[in-house]
Structure formats: structure tokens, C-alpha cells
C-alpha positions in Angstrom: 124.0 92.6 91.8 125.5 92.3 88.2 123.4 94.2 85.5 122.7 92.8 82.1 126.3 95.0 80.7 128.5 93.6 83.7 127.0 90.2 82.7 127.8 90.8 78.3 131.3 91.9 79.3 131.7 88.6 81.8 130.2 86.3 79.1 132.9 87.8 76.4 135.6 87.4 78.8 135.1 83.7 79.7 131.9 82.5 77.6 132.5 78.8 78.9 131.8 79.9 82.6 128.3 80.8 81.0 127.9 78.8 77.8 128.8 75.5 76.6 130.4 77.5 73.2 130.6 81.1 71.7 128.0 80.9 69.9 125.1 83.7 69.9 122.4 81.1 70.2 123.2 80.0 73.8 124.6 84.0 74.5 120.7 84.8 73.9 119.3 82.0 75.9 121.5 82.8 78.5 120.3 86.6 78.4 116.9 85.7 78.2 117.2 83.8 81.5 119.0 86.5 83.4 116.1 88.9 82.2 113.7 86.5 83.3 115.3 85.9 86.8 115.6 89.6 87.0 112.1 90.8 86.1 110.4 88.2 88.8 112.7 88.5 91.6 112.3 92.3 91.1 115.9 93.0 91.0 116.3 94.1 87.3 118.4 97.5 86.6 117.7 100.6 84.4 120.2 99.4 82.1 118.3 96.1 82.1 115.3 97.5 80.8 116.9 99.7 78.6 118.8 96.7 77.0 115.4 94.5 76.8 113.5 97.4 75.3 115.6 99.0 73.4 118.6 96.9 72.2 116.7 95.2 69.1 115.6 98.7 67.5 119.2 100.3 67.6 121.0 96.8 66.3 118.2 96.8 63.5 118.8 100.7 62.9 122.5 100.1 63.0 122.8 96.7 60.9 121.2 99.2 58.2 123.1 102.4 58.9 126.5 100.3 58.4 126.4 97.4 56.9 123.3 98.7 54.4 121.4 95.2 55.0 117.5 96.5 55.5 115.6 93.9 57.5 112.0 94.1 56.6 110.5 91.5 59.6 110.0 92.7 63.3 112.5 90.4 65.2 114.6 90.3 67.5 118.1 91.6 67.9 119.5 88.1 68.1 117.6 87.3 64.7 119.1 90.8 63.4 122.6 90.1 63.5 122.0 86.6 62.8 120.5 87.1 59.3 123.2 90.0 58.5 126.7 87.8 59.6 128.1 84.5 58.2 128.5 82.1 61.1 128.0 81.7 64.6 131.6 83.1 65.8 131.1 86.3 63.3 127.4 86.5 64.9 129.1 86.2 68.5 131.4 88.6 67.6 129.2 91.3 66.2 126.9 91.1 69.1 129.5 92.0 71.9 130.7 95.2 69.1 127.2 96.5 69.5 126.7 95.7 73.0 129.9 97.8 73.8 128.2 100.7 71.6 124.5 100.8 73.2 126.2 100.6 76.2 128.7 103.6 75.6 125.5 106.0 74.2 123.6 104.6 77.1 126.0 106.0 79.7 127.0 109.0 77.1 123.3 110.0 77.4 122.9 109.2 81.2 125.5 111.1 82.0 124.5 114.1 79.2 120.5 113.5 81.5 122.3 114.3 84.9 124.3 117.5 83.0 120.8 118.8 82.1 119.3 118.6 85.4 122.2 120.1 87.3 121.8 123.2 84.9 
């Protein structure tokens, strides 16, 4: 079974296999539906979980840490990145940069988790 990173890194690699166009609007759509499927047919992932819970808090905390942009609603991380880029491609583009991040200090803290418990 492919997990919700597998599926980011397939989506940047060929979006058309996934998405009519790069654009983040039909990348969230298409997320949203593979959450969906996975939550009902029982086969979702850690990482799936931790992406659906956690993904909008660290793109909001980031959008502010590095770009400065403060976003006072409670949204989404698609309606994060949206309101801090330009246009759809810039918005596309942003989103697979801080997928690749979460990702990395997901698997830099799994892997820190199974250090710990060894010791």
C-alpha cells in the first residue's frame, strides 16, 4: 500500500497521472480523497495520520517562521500556502518544499523515537 508521502512524491513526479494540472487545488482534492479512502477501508498509515493531523499546524508555524506572513484564521494547510504564494504553480510548488520537510523531521524524529527506546 502507498502512504500519503509515497503518494506527494508520485504526484510531483507525474501530476498528470493524478491531476488534470499542477495546480494545488486539485493536489488537495486529490489528498483529501486518498485520506478518505484510507480512513474507511482501514488501511491508513502512521505517516497518514501524522500528515492529516499535523501537516496544517507546521505549514502555518513555518509560513510565519520564514516567510514572516502571520495568518490569523484557523485553516487549512492548503488555505496557508495559498494566501502566502502568488499563483497556482508557486502554491504547487511550495507545497511539495514543505511536504519534503514534514516528511524529513517526521522520519528524523521516528528514527530519534526508536534511538530512545533502544537505550
Amino acid at each position: 500500500m502507498m502512504d500519503i508521502e509515497e503518494l506527494i512524491c508520485a504526484i510531483r513526479t507525474r501530476p498528470g497521472m493524478f491531476v488534470k494540472d499542477k495546480r494545488l487545488d486539485y493536489i488537495k482534492y486529490f489528498i483529501t480523497g486518498f485520506h478518505c479512502q484510507g480512513s474507511l477501508s482501514k488501511t491508513a498509515t502512521a505517516m497518514d495520520y501524522h500528515f492529516s493531523e499535523g501537516f496544517h499546524v507546521w505549514v502555518r508555524v513555518w509560513i510565519k517562521s520564514n516567510l514572516g506572513i502571520e495568518i490569523d484564521e484557523e485553516g487549512g494547510w492548503y488555505e496557508y500556502i495559498v494566501a502566502s504564494t502568488k499563483n497556482n504553480e508557486e502554491a504547487a510548488d511550495l507545497f511539495f518544499q514543505l511536504a519534503d520537510e514534514f516528511f524529513k523531521e517526521y522520519h528524523q524524529l521516528d528514527g530519534d523515537a526508536m534511538k530512545s527506546e533502544r537505550t
